[in-house]
C-alpha positions in Angstrom: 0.0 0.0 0.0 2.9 2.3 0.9 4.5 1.9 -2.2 0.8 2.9 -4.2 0.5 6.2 -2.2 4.4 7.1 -3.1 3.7 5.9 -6.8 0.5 8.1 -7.3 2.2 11.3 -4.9 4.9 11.3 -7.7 3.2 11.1 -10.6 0.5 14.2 -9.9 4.4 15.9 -8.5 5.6 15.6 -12.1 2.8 16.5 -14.3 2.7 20.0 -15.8 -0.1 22.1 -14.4 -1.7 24.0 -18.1 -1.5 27.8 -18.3 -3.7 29.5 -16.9 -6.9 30.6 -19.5 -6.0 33.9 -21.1 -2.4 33.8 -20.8 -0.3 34.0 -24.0 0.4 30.5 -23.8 -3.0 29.4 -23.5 -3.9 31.2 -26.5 -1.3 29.8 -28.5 -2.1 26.1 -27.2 -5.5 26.7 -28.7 -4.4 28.4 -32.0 -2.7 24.8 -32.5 -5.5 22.3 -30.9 -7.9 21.3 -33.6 -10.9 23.8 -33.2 -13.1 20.5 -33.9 -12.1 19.5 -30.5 -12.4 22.6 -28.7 -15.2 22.8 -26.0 -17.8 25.4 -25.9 -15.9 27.2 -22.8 -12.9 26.9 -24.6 -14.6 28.7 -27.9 -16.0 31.6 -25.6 -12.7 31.7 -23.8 -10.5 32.0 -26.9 -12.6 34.7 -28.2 -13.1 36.3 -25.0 -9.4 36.9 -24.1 -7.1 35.7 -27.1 -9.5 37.7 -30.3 -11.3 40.7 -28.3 -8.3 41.5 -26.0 -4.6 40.9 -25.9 -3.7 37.6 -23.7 -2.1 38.7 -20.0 0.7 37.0 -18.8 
C-alpha cells in the first residue's frame, strides 16, 4: 500500500499544471489544438481573451 500512495504522490508531483486561461500560452495552445475538438468554454474563452483582448501573462 505504501508503495501505491508514493507511486500516485509522484506522478500528480511531475505532471505539468496548463497555463492558466487567457495567458499568452493558453492562447497559442488553442491556436494549434484542432478547433473540432475545442469545448464550448474553450470557444468563448479564446474569443473572450485571445480575439477581443490581448492575452495577460
Amino acid at each position: 500500500m505504501k508503495k501505491l500512495i508514493i507511486l500516485v504522490v509522484a506522478l500528480t508531483s511531475l505532471t505539468a499544471c496548463a497555463p492558466k486561461v487567457g495567458s499568452k500560452e493558453w492562447c497559442e495552445d488553442m491556436k494549434e489544438k484542432d478547433k473540432g475538438n475545442w469545448t464550448a468554454n474553450e470557444s468563448m474563452n479564446f474569443a473572450k481573451h485571445c480575439i477581443f483582448n490581448e492575452p495577460k501573462d
